[in-house]
Every structure is written in C-alpha cells, then in structure tokens.
C-alpha positions as CSV (number, residue, x, y, z in Angstrom):
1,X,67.7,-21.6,28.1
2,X,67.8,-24.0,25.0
3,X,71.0,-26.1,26.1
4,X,69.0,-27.8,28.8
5,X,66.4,-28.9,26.1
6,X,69.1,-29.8,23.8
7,X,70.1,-32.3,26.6
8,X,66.9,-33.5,27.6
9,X,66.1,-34.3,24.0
10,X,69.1,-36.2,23.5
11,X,68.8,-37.9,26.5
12,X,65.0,-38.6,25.7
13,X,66.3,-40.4,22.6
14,X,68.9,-42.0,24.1
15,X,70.0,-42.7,27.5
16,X,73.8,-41.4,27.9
17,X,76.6,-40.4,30.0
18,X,78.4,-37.3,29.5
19,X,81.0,-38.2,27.4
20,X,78.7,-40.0,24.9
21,X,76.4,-36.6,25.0
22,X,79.3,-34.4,24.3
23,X,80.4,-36.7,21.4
24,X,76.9,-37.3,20.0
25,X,76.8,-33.1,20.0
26,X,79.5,-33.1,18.2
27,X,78.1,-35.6,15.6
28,X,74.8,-34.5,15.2
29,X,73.2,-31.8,17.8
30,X,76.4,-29.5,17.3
31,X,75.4,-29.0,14.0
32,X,73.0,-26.6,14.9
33,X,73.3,-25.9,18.7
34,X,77.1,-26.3,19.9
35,X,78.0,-27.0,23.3
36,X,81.1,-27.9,25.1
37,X,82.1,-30.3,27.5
38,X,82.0,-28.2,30.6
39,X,78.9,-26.5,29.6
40,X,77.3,-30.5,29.1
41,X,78.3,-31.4,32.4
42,X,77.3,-28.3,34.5
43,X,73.8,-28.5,32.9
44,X,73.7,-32.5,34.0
45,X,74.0,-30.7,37.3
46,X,71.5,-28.4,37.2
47,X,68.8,-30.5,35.4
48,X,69.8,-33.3,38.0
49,X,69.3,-31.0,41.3
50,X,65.7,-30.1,39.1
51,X,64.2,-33.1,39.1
52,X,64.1,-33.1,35.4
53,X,67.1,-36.6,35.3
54,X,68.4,-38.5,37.5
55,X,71.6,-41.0,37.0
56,X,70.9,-44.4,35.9
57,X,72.1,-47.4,38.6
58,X,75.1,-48.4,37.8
59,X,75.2,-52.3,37.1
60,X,77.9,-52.7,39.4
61,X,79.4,-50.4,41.6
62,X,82.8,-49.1,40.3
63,X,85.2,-46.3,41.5
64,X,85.2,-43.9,38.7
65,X,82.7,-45.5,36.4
66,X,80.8,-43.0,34.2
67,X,77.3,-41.9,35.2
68,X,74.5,-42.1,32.8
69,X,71.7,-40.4,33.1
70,X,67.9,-40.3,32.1
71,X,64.9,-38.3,31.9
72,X,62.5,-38.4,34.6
73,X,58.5,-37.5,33.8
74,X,59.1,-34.1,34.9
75,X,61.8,-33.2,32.3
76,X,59.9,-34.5,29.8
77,X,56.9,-32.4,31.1
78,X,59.7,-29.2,30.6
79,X,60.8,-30.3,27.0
80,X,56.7,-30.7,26.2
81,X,56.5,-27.2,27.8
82,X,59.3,-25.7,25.9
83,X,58.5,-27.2,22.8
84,X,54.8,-25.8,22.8
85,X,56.0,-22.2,23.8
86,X,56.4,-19.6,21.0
87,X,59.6,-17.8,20.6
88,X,60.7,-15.1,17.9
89,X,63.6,-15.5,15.7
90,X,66.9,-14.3,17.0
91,X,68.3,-11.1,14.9
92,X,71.1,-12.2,12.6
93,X,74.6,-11.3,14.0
94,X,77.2,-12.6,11.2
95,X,80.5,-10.9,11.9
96,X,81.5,-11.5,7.9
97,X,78.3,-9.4,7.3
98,X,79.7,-6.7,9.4
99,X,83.1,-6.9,8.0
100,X,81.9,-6.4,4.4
101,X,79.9,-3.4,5.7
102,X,83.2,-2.1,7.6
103,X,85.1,-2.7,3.8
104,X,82.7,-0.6,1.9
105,X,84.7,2.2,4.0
106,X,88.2,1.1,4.7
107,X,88.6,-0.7,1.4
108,X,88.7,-4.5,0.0
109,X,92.1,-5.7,1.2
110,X,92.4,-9.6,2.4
111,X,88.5,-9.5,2.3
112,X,88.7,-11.8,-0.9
113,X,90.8,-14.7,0.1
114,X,88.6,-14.9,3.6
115,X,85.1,-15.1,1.3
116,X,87.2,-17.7,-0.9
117,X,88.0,-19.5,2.6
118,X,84.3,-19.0,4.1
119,X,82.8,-20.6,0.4
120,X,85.2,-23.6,0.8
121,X,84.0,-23.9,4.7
122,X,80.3,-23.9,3.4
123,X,80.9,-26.4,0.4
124,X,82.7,-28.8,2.9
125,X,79.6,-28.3,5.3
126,X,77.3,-28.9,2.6
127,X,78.7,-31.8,1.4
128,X,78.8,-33.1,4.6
129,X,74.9,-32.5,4.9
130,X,74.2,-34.3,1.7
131,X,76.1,-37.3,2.8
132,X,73.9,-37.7,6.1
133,X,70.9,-37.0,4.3
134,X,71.7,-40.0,1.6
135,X,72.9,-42.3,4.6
136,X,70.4,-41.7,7.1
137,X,67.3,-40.6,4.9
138,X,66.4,-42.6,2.3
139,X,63.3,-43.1,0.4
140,X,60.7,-44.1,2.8
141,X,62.1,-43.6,6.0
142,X,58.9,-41.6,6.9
143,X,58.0,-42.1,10.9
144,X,57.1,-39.2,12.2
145,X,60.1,-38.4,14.2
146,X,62.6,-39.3,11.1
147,X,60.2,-36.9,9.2
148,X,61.2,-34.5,12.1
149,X,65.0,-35.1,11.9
150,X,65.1,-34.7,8.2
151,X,63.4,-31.6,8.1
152,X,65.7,-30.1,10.7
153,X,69.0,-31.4,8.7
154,X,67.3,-30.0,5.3
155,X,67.4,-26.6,6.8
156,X,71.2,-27.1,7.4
157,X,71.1,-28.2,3.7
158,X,69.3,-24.6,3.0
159,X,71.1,-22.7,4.5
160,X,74.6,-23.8,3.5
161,X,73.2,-23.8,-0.6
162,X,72.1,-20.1,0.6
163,X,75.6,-19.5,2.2
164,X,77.9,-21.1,-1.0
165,X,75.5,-19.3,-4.1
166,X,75.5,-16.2,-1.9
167,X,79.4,-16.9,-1.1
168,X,80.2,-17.4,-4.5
169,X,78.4,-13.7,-5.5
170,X,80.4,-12.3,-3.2
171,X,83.5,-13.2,-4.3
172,X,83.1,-12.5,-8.3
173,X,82.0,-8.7,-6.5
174,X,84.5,-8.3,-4.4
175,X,86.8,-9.7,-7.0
176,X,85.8,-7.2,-9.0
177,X,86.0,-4.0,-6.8
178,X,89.7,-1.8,-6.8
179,X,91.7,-2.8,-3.5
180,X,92.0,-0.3,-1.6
C-alpha cells in the first residue's frame, strides 16, 4: 500500500510526469522505497481512476507529449490519512543474515569475499549519504519539512554506520573461522 503514498508525496512536492518521478526515485525516494518504472506508471493509473491526481493541461496539445500529473484534495486527504495511521515495523528479512546462519552448518566457504563485497557496498552507500547530507543540509537549514527530510536521510546514515561496523566484525570473524 505504501508506493501510492510514496507517489503522492512526491508529487505533493513537486508536480511531475512519469519519467521525472521514476528518475527523482531513483535520486532520492529509491533510497529507501524503490520502485520501477512500470510499477510508477500503473499506480499513476490507479491513483488517477481514484480521484486522488489528475494530469495537468498540457500547454499545448501535442501527440505524444508527456503527461504530468498532480494531487487533487482528495489525495492529499489519503496521504494525511496514511500518515496519521499506526503501523508496526516489518520483521527483518536479510538474506546475508540467513546465509551466515546456513554457514554455521555447511561451513565458511566464499562467505568472506561476499561480506568483504557487502562492507564496500555499504561504505560506497555511506559515503554517498554524507555527501547529500553536507550538500543539501547545512547549518541552519531548519524549516520544518527540511527538518523532516534530514531526519529521514540520517536514518540511512544509521543504518549504513550500523551495516559497515557490523560488516567489518563480521569479516575479522569469519576471517578467522576454519573453511570448511
């Protein structure tokens, strides 16, 4: 249920087409809820036939011009909605958790160079974190809705430290266990 209310939020802070969404998830949304273009464009659909956007006039009609679209009262009445409602906290599915689990019975072997991988993936991501937060965040950039933004791309910043201190354990273990 949350991709429609990634959309509507996006769209609530900037008008777009479809194209522009799918790029501006993959700059900035994607970071923490992915989509892909197909699943972008059948949701325009659905929240289109809903009531909750409509498309934007075009400023002059063209044959194959992109379509932007809007949020009408009534989606932002939804997002409100959603935004109020409770919801627990998804049970952690990792699949390099489960692995390690699986090696503690079938033995260590190529498990090290993929944590060595998976630490380098979270050091890149981390980076890449710090660099927003010192481009888009500095000191004094405090409205409430950057306050809002920040917070959210501080958690990324949590939980990759988590991931490359908890990564880099791993590996001086594992390094240190027989192969087997």
């Amino acid at each position: 249920m949350s991709l429609p209310h990634a959309i509507l939020t996006a769209l609530l802070e900037k008008p777009s087409s479809g194209l522009e969404l799918t790029r501006r998830f993959d700059r900035s949304i994607g970071y923490f809820w992915s989509a892909t273009h197909q699943q972008i464009y059948r949701e325009l659909g659905k929240l289109e036939a809903e009531g909750h956007i409509r498309t934007l006039p075009a400023e002059q009609p063209a044959r194959g011009q992109k379509k932007s679209y809007e949020v009408l009262p009534a989606g932002r009445a939804e997002l409100a909605r959603w935004t109020a409602t409770a919801q627990d906290p998804k049970p952690q599915r990792d699949v390099l958790l489960l692995r390690l689990r699986a090696a503690a019975v079938v033995g260590t072997a190529g498990l090290e160079a993929d944590l060595h991988r998976h630490l380098e993936l979270h050091r890149r991501q981390l980076a890449e974190y710090e660099e927003i937060q010192r481009r888009d965040f500095p000191p004094g950039k405090d409205a409430p809705e950057d306050r809002l933004r920040h917070l959210v791309l501080r958690a990324g910043i949590d939980l990759e430290s988590f991931w490359t201190q908890w990564l880099s354990q791993a590996v001086r273990e594992v390094g240190e266990l027989p192969e087997a």
